[in-house]
PLY file of the C-alpha trace (Angstrom):
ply
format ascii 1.0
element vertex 80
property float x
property float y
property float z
element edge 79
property int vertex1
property int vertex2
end_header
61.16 49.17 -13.25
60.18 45.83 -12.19
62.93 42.73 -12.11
60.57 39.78 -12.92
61.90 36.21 -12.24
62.33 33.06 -14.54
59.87 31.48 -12.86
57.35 34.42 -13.09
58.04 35.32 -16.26
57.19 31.38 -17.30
53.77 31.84 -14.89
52.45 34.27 -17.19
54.21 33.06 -20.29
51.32 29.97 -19.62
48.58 31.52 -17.74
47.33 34.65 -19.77
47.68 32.78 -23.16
45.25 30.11 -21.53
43.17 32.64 -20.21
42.34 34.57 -23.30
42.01 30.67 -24.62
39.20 30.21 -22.56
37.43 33.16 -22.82
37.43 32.72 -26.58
36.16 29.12 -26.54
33.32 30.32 -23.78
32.28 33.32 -26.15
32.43 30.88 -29.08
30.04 28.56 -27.26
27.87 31.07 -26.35
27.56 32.57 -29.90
27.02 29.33 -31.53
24.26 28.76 -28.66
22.65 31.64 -29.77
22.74 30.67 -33.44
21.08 27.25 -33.14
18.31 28.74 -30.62
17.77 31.38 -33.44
17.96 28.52 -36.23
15.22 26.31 -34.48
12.39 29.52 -32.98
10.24 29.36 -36.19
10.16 25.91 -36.80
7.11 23.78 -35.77
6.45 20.17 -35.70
2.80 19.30 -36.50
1.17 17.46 -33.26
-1.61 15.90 -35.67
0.24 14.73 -38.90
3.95 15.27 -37.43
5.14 17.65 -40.45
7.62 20.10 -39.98
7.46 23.35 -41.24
8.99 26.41 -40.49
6.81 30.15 -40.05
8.01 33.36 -39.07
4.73 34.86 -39.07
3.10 36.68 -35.80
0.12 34.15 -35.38
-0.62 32.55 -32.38
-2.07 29.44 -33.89
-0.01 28.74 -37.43
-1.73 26.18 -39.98
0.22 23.18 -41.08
0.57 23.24 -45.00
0.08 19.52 -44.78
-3.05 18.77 -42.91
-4.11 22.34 -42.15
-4.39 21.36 -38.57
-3.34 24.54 -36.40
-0.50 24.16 -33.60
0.36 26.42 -30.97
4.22 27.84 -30.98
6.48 26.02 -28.55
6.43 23.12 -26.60
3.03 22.06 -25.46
2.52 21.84 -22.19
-0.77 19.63 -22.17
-0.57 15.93 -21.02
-2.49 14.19 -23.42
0 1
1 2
2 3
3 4
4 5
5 6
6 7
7 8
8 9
9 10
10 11
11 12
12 13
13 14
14 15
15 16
16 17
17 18
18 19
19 20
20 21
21 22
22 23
23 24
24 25
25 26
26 27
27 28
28 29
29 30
30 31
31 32
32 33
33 34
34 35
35 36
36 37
37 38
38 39
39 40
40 41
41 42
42 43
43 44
44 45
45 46
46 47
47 48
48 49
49 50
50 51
51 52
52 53
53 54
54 55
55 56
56 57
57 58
58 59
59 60
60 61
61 62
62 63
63 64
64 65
65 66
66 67
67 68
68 69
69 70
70 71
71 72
72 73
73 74
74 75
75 76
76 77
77 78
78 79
């Protein structure tokens, strides 16, 4: 059997409860990460009228119940 020390015993008395602490807030982080990415992939902003509207559909080209203008999915990479 291993004699552990005052002073080692109070070592890991602090350091494993702070490690498991951190990997909990890091896996919390990255869940709720993953949530708001997962929130915001169908919703699209209008780049003619500025509505926002959200579709889950498989279109490439979705039409904006507002103006009927059609947008492409993501972030537009065009200049003007």
């Amino acid at each position: 059997m291993m004699d552990l020390l005052l002073p080692e015993f109070v070592l890991w008395a602090l350091l494993v409860p702070m490690g498991l602490i951190g990997l909990l807030t890091l896996a919390s982080r990255l869940s709720q990460r993953a949530g708001e990415r997962r929130a915001v992939r169908g919703r699209i902003i209008c780049r003619l009228c500025l509505h926002a509207f959200e579709d889950h559909g498989t279109a490439t080209l979705p039409e904006c119940p507002g103006c009927g203008a059609m947008n492409e999915r993501g972030r537009s990479r065009r200049l003007g």
